[in-house]
C-alpha positions in Angstrom: 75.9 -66.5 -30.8 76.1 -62.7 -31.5 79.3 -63.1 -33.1 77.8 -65.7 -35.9 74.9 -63.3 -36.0 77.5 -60.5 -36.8 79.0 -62.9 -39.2 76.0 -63.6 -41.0 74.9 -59.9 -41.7 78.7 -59.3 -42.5 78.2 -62.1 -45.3 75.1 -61.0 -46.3 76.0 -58.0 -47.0 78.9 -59.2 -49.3 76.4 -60.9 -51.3 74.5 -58.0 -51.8 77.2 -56.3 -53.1 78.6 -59.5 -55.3 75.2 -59.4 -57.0 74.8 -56.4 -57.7 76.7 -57.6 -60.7 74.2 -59.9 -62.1 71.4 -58.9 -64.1 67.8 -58.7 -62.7 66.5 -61.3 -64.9 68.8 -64.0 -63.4 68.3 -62.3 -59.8 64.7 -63.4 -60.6 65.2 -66.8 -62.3 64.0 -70.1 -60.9 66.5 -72.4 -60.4 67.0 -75.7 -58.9 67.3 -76.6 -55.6 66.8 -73.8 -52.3 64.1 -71.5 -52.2 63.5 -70.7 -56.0 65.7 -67.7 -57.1 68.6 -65.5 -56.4 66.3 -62.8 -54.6 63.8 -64.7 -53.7 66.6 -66.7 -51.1 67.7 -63.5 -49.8 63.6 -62.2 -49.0 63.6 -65.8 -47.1 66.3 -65.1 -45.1 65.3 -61.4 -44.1 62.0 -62.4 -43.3 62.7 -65.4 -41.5 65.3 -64.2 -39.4 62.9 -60.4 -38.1 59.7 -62.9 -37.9 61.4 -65.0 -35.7 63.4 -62.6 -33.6 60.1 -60.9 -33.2 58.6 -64.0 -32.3 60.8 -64.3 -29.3 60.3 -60.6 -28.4 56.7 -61.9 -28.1 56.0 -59.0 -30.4 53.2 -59.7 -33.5 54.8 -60.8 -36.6 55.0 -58.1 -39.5 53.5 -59.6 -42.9 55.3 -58.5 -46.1 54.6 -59.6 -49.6 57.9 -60.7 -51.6 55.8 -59.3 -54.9 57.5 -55.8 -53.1 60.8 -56.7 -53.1 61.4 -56.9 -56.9 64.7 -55.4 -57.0 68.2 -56.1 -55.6 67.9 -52.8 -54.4 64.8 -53.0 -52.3 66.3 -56.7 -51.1 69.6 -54.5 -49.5 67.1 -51.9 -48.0 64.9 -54.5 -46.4 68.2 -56.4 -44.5 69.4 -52.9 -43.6 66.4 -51.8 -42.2 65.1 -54.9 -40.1 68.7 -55.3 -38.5 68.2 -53.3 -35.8 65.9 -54.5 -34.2 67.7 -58.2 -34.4 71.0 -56.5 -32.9 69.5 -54.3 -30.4 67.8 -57.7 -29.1 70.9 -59.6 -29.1 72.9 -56.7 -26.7 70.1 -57.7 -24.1 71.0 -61.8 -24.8 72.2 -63.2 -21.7 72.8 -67.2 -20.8 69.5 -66.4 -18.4 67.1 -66.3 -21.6 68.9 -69.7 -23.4 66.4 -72.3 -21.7 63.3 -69.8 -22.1 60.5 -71.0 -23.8 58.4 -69.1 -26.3 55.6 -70.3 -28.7 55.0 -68.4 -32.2 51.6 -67.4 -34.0 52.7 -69.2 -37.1 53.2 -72.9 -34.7 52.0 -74.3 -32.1 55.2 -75.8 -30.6 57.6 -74.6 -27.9 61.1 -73.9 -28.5 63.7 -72.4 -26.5 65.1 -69.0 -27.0 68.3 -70.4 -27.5 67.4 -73.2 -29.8 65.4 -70.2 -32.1 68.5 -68.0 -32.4 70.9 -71.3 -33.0 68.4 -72.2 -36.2 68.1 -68.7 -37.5 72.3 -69.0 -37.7 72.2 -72.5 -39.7 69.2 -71.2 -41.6 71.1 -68.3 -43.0 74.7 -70.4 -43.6 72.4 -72.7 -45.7 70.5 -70.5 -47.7 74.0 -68.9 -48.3 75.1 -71.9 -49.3 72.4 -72.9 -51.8 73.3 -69.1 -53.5 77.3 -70.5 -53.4 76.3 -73.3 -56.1 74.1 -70.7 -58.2 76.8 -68.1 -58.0 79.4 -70.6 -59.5 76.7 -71.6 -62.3 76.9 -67.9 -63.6 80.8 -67.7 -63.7 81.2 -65.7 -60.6 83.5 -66.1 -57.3 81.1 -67.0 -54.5 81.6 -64.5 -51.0 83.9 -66.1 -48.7 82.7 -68.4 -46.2 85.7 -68.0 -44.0 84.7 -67.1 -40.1 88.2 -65.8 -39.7 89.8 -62.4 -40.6 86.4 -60.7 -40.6 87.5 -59.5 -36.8 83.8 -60.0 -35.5 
């Protein structure tokens, strides 16, 4: 799992960087299908991913309003700054904490650590998706889905 974890910031952080090429009115556009816009989908994923890993910490969620995070810019320093927290909880993972079971503020079901951390890993590979199909619409080469030769 930490290795797909590693793999998702890597590809993140390629699409960062590929859109830094695009303008911030079509970072901001709506557009059809995903979570709305450009930025927008990368905010999701961010805050999705620390809220959860937080969650499983047992540690309160942090709220942040995507009305801050107007700008490709403040997008890259929001992924930058919440990793650390994500990675220095995965160097603790162990196979002991798989079948734990935590409950979140924001629902009252049980899940399993491990189940959390799986779904945070598909969430992101969607989402990245979603941006593949609007990064195609604009004329651009979308970020390489490829696991191997990223020697994670």
């Amino acid at each position: 799992m930490k290795t797909l974890f590693r793999y998702n910031w890597s590809v993140r952080d390629e699409w960062l960087e590929l859109c830094s090429q695009i303008s911030r009115e079509e970072l901001l556009r709506q557009r059809v299908g995903g979570v709305g816009s450009i930025l927008y989908t990368f905010f999701h994923i961010i805050d999705v991913e620390y809220s959860w890993i937080r969650g499983i910490q047992g540690k309160p969620d942090i709220q942040i309003q995507y009305a801050d995070y107007q700008s490709l810019e403040q997008i890259k320093n929001l992924s930058d700054g919440w990793r650390n927290e994500p990675q220095d909880f995965l160097n603790t993972w162990t196979s002991k904490f798989e079948n734990e079971t935590v409950t979140v503020p924001w629902t009252d079901q049980h899940y399993t650590k491990g189940e959390i951390l799986r779904h945070l890993i598909a969430h992101e590979i969607h989402h990245i998706g979603q941006l593949s199909i609007w990064i195609k619409e604009l004329g651009l080469q979308p970020v390489s889905a490829n696991v191997i030769g990223r020697n994670l």
